[in-house]
C-alpha positions as YAML, in Angstrom:
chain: A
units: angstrom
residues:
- id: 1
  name: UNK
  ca: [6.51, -7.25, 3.72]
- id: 2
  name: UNK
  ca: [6.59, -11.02, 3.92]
- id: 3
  name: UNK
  ca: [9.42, -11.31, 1.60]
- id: 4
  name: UNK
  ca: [11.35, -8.81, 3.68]
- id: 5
  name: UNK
  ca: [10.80, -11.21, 7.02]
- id: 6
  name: UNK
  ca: [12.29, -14.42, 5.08]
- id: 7
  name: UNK
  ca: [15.00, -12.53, 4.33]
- id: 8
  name: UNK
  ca: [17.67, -10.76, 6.73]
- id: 9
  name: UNK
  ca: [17.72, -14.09, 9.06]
- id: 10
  name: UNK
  ca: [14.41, -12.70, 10.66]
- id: 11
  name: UNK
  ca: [12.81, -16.43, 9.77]
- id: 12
  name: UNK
  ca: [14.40, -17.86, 13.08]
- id: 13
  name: UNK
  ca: [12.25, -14.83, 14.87]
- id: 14
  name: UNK
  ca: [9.23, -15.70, 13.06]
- id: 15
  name: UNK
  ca: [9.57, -19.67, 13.66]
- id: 16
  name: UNK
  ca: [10.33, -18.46, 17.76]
- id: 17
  name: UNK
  ca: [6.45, -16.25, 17.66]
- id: 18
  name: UNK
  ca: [4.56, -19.69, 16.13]
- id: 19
  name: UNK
  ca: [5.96, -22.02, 18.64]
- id: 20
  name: UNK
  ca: [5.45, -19.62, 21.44]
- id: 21
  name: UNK
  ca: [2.47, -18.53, 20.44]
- id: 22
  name: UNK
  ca: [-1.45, -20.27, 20.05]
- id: 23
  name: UNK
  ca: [-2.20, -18.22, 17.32]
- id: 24
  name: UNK
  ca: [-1.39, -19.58, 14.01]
- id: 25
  name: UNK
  ca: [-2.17, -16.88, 11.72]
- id: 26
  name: UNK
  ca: [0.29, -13.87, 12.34]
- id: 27
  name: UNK
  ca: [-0.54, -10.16, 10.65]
- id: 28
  name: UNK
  ca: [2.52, -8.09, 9.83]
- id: 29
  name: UNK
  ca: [2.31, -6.05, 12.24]
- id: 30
  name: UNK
  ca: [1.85, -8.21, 15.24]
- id: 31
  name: UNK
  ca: [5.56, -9.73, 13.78]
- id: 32
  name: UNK
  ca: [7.59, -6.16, 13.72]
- id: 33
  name: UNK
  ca: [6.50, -5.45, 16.80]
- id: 34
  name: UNK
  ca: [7.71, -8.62, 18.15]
- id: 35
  name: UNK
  ca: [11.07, -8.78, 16.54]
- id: 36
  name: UNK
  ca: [11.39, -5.30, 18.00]
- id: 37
  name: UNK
  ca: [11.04, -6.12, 20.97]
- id: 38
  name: UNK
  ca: [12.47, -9.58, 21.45]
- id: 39
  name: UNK
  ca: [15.17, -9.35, 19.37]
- id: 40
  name: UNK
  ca: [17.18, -6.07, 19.99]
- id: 41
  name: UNK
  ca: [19.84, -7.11, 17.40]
- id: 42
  name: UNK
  ca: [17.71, -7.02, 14.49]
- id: 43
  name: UNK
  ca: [15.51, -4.18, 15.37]
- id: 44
  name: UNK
  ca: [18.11, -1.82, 13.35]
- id: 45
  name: UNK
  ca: [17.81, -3.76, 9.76]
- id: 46
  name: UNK
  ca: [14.21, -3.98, 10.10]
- id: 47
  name: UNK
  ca: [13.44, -0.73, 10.48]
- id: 48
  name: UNK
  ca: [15.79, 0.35, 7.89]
- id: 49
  name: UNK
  ca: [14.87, -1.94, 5.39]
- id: 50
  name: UNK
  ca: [10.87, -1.13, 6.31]
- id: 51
  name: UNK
  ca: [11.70, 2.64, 5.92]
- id: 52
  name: UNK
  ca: [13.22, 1.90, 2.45]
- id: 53
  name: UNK
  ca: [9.36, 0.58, 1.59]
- id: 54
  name: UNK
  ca: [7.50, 2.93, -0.54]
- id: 55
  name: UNK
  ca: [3.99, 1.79, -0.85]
- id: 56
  name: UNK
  ca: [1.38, 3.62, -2.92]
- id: 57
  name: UNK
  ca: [-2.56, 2.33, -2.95]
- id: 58
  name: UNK
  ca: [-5.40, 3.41, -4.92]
- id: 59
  name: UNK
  ca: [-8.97, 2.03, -3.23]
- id: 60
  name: UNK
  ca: [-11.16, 1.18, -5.99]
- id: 61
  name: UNK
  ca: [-14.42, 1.09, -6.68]
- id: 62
  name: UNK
  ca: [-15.16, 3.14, -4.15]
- id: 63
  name: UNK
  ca: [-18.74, 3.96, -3.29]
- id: 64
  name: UNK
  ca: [-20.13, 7.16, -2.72]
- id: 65
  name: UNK
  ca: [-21.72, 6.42, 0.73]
- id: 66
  name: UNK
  ca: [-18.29, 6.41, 2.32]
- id: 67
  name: UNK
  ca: [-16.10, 8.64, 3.67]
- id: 68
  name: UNK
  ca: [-13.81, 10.02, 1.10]
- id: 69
  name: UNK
  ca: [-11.08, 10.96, 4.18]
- id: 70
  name: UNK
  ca: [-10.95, 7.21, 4.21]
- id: 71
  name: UNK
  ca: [-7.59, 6.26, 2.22]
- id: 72
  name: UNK
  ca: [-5.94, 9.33, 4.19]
- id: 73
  name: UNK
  ca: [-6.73, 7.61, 7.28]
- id: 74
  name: UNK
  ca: [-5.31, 4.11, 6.11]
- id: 75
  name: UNK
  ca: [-2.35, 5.44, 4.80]
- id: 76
  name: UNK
  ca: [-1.96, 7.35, 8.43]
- id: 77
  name: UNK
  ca: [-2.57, 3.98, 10.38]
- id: 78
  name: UNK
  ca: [-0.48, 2.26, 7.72]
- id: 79
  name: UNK
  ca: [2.80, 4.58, 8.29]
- id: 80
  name: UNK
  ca: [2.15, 4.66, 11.99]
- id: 81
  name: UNK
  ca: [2.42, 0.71, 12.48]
- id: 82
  name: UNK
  ca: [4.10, -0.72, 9.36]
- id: 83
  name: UNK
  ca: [7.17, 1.72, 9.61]
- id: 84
  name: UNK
  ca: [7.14, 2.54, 5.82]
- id: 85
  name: UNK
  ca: [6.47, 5.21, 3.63]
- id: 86
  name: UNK
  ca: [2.44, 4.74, 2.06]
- id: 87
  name: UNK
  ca: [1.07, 6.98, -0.21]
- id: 88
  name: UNK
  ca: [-2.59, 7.56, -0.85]
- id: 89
  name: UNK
  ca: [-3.44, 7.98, -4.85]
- id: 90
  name: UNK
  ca: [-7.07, 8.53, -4.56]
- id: 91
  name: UNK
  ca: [-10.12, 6.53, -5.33]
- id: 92
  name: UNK
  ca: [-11.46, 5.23, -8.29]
- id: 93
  name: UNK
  ca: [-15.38, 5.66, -7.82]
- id: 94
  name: UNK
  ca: [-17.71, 2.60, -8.42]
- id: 95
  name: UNK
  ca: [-19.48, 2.56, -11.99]
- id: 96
  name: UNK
  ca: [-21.09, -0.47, -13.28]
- id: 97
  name: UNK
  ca: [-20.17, 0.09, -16.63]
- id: 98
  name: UNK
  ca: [-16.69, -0.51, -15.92]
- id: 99
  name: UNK
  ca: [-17.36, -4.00, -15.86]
- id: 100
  name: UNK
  ca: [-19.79, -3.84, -18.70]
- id: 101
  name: UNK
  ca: [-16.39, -1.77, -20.48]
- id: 102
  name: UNK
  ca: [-14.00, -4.76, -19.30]
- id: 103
  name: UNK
  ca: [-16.19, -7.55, -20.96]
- id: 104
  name: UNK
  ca: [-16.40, -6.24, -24.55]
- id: 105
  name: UNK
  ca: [-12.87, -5.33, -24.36]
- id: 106
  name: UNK
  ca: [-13.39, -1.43, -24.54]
- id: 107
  name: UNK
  ca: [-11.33, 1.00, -22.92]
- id: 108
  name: UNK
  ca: [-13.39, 2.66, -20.34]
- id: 109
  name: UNK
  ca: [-11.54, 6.33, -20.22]
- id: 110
  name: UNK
  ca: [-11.94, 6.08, -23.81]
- id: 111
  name: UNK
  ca: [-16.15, 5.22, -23.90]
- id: 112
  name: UNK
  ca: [-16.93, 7.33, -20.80]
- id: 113
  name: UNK
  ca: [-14.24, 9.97, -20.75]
- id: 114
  name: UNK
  ca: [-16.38, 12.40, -18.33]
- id: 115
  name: UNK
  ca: [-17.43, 10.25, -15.86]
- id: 116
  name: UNK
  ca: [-16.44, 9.82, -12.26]
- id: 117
  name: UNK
  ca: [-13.91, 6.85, -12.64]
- id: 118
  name: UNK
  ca: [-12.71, 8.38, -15.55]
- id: 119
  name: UNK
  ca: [-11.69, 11.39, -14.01]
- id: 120
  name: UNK
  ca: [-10.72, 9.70, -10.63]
- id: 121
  name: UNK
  ca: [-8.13, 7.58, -12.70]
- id: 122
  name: UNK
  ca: [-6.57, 11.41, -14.35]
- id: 123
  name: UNK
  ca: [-6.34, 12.77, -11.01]
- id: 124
  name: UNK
  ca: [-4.44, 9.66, -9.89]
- id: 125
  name: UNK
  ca: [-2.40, 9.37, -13.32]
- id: 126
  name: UNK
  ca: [-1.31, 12.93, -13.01]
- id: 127
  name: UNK
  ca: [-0.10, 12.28, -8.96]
- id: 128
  name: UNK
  ca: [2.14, 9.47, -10.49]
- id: 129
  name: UNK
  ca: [3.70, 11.24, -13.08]
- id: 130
  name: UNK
  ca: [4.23, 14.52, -10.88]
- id: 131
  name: UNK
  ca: [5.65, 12.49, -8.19]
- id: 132
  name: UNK
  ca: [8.20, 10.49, -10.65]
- id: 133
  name: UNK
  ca: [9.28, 13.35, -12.15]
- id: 134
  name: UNK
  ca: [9.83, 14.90, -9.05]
- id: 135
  name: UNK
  ca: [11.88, 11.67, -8.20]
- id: 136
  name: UNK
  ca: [14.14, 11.76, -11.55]
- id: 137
  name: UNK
  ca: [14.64, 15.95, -11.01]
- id: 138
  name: UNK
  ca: [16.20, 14.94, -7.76]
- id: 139
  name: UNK
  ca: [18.05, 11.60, -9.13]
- id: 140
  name: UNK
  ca: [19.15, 13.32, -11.93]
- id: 141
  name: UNK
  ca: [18.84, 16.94, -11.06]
...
């Protein structure tokens, strides 16, 4: 997102928010909205180049206590105010021997095949590769 606002002359926009603004530290979104609205001209590349944006996310190590409806409801908020395309992948549960896996350099999928991490990361593996190949059948199809 940031590299798209230094590009496409939107840097003049962005240089206009911090000098007319007291807040220093400036979120993404806050800086759509205002080149949306205070610059008219430019509204039309931004959105088209945010649209091109496809953004998957996986939230990992994801605890049990939360609620599991909780990466469908960031990728909601996230396509509502970003004005890209996010993806959910799913969650990769929390297991301590992950780490444990990490520091004697053992694959983890491979030592704990049936545990919930394990199969978290197939679930997510298998929405990739359906979703690519869906992408290359209509490329190439």
């Amino acid at each position: 997102m940031k590299q798209l606002l230094k590009r496409h002359a939107f840097k003049s926009a962005i240089k206009s928010i911090s000098i007319n603004s007291n807040n220093p530290v400036f979120k993404p979104p806050n800086i759509i909205e205002f080149i949306l609205k205070y610059y008219p001209d430019k509204e039309r590349i931004l959105r088209k180049k945010l649209s091109e944006l496809k953004i998957k996310f996986i939230f990992n190590q994801f605890r049990q206590n939360l609620d599991s409806r909780l990466g469908d409801q960031f990728e909601t908020i996230c396509n509502r105010h970003f004005y890209s395309q996010f993806q959910f992948l799913g969650n990769v549960s929390y297991d301590w021997r992950v780490y444990d896996s990490v520091l004697s350099g053992k694959l983890y999928v491979n030592k704990f095949p049936y545990t919930q991490p394990s199969i978290d990361l197939k679930k997510i593996t298998d929405k990739i590769t359906t979703c690519e190949s869906f992408d290359n059948r209509k490329i190439f199809g």
